[in-house]
Structure formats: structure tokens, C-alpha cells
C-alpha positions in Angstrom: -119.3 -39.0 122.0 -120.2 -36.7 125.1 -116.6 -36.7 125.8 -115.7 -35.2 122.7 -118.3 -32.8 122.7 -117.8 -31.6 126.1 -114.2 -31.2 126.0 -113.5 -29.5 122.3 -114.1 -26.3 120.6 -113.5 -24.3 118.1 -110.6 -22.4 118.4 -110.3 -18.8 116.9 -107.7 -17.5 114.0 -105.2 -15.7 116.7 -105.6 -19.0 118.6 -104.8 -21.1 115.5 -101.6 -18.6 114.5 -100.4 -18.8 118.0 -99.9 -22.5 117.6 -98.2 -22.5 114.8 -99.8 -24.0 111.6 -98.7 -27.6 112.4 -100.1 -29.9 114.7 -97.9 -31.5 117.4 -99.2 -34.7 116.7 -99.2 -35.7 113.1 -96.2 -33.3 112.3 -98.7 -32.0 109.5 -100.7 -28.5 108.6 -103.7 -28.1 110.9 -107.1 -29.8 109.6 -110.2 -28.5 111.1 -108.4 -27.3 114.6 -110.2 -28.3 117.9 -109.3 -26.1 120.8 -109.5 -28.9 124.2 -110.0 -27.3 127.7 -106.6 -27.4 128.5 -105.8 -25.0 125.5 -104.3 -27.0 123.5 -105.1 -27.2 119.9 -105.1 -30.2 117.6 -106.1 -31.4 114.7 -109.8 -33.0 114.8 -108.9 -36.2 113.1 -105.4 -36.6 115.9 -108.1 -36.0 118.8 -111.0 -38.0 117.3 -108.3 -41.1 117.4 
């Protein structure tokens, strides 16, 4: 959707480590991490839900 393509990105490795290496949605390792504008980073599949 525009949405989602307007409001994700790729985030980058240091990005990613700073996280943490689970996302704080599913509880589970990261899976193709989207960076959203507020600089939060989830998994693609938690966001795409």
C-alpha cells in the first residue's frame, strides 16, 4: 500500500544491533527489519499486519 511504502525503510546493521535482535512485537529474532519514521524497528511481517 502507499502507506507502507511511505512510512518504512530499511534500517541499517548499527540500527538493527541497537534494537536488539528481537522484535518487540512477536517476542521473536528480527525478519527482514523495517525501520518506520518514528525510529522504531520491526519486523516486516508484525508491520505488514
Amino acid at each position: 500500500s502507499g502507506f507502507k511504502k511511505s512510512m518504512n525503510f530499511q534500517p541499517l546493521t548499527v540500527q538493527v544491533n541497537a534494537a536488539g535482535d528481537l522484535c518487540a512485537i512477536c517476542q521473536e529474532k528480527m525478519h527482514a527489519p523495517i525501520l518506520l519514521r518514528c525510529k522504531h524497528i520491526f519486523c516486516e511481517d508484525c508491520v505488514s499486519e
